[in-house]
N, C-alpha and C positions, 0 to 999 in steps of 0.2 A: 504494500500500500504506500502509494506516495505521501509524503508531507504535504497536510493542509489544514486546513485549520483545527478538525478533529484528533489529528496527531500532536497539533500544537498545543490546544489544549488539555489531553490527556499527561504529553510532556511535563509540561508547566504543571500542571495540579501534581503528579507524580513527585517529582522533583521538588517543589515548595511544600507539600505539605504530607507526604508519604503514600504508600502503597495504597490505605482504605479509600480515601481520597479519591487518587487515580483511580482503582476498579469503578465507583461509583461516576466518574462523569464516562467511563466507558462505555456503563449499563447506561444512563444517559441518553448517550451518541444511539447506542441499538434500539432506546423507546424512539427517539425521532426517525431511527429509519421505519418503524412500522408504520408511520404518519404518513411516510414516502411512499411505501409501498403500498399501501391503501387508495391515493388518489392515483396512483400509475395503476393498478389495477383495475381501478373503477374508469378509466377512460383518459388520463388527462393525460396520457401518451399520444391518445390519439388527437388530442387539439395540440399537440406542439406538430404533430406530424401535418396536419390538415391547416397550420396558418404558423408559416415560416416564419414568418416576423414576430410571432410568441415565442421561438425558440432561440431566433437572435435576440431578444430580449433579455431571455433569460442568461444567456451566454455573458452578454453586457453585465447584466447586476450583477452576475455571482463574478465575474474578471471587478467588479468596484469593489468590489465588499473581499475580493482577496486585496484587492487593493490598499484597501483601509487597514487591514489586518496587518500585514505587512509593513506599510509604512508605519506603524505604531509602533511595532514590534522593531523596526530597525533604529527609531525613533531614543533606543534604550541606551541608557547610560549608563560610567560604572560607578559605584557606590563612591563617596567620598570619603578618602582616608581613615575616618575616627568610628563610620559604621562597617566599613569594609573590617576593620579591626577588632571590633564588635561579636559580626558576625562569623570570626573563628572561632573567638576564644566563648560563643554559646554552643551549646550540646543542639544535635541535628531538632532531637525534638520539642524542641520547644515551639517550630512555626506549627507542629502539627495540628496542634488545636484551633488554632487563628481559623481553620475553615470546616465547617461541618460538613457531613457528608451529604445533608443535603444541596446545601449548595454547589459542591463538586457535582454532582446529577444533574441538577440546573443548569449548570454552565455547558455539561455535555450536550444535553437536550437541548437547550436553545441554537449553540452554538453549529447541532447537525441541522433542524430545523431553518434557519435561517441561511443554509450554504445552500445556493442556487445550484452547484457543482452536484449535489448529491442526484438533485432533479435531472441533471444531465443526466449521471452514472446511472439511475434505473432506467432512463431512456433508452439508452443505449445496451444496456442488459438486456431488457425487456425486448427492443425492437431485435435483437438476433436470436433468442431464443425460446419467445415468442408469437404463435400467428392470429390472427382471429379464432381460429378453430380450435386453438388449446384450451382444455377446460380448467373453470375458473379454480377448482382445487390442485392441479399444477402450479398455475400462478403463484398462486399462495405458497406453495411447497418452496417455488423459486423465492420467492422473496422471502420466509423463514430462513432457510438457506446461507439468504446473504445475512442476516438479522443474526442469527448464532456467531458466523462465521467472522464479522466485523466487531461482535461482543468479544468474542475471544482472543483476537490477534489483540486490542486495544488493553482490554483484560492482564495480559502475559505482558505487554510491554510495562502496563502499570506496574506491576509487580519486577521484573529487571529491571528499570531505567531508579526502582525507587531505593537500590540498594542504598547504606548508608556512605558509600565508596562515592558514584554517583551526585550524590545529594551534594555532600559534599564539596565535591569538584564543580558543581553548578552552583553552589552558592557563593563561591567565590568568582566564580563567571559568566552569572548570568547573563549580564551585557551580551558577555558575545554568545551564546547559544540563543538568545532574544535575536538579536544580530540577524545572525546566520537562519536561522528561520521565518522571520523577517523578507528576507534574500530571499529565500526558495518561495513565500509564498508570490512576492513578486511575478517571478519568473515562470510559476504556473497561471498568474493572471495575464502577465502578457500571451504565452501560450492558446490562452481561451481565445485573446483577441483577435489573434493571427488568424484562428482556425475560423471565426467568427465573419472573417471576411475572406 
């Protein structure tokens, strides 16, 4: 799975506030894909296909909205001397609590929910291995599928990226892993534009 913003976020939560955290915007990310799959299911594949200019639309917002994401995210800076120093000499867990796990789900949820990208990704799932004729409990089957399948890759990374090695090592650099993802989300928003024209 490439970097975007469901990685970023699992990242980031992972990383700042540990493993529970992370699995929970993961779970998240998987409730907003059933949202996805539900209205590609019920037809709204077939109105991107039947009026092109809903679907460059959609192409447009979700390239703004990595946009935004990105430019934020590169936006980041590094800590100033006397917090940077700070933030050695405290023990990893202490940011744990700063975030409940509700909120971690929230952020997953929302943050799948509002990526236009995902709309692409069932589109494009859907239109190849989907036809009119296939019945609607396949569908379904297909989009369970991806909904386990994107809970568990996000899941497993929650749980490695949150070791205390990890944590760590990002708490002293988040700037630049903010940065650098940042970057990539850019460069997958140009990507949509390109293809978009």
């Amino acid at each position: 799975m490439s970097p975007g913003p469901d990685f970023f976020i699992v990242m980031k939560n992972s990383l700042g506030f540990g493993a529970r955290v992370g699995i929970l915007t993961s779970l998240g990310i998987a409730s907003a894909l059933i949202v996805h799959i539900t209205y590609t299911v019920l037809g709204f594949a077939f109105l991107i296909e039947t009026y092109p200019a809903l679907f460059f639309t959609i192409q447009l917002l979700g390239a703004a909205y990595l946009i935004w994401l990105g430019f934020h995210a590169i936006r980041s800076s590094p800590p100033k001397k006397e917090e940077a120093e700070i933030e050695e000499t405290q023990p990893i867990q202490s940011t744990k609590d700063s975030k409940s796990s509700i909120q971690g789900f929230k952020e997953g949820f929302i943050t799948n929910l509002l990526n236009p990208k995902a709309a692409l990704f069932f589109l494009s799932i859907f239109s190849q291995f989907i036809t009119p004729q296939t019945a609607d409990w396949v569908r379904w089957m297909y989009g369970l599928e991806v909904v386990v399948a994107v809970g568990l890759w996000f899941s497993f990374l929650a749980i490695f990226i949150s070791y205390k090695h990890f944590r760590r090592f990002y708490q002293t650099h988040s700037y630049w892993f903010d940065r650098f993802l940042g970057a990539a989300l850019l460069f997958f928003a140009i990507r949509i534009i390109i293809g978009a024209f």
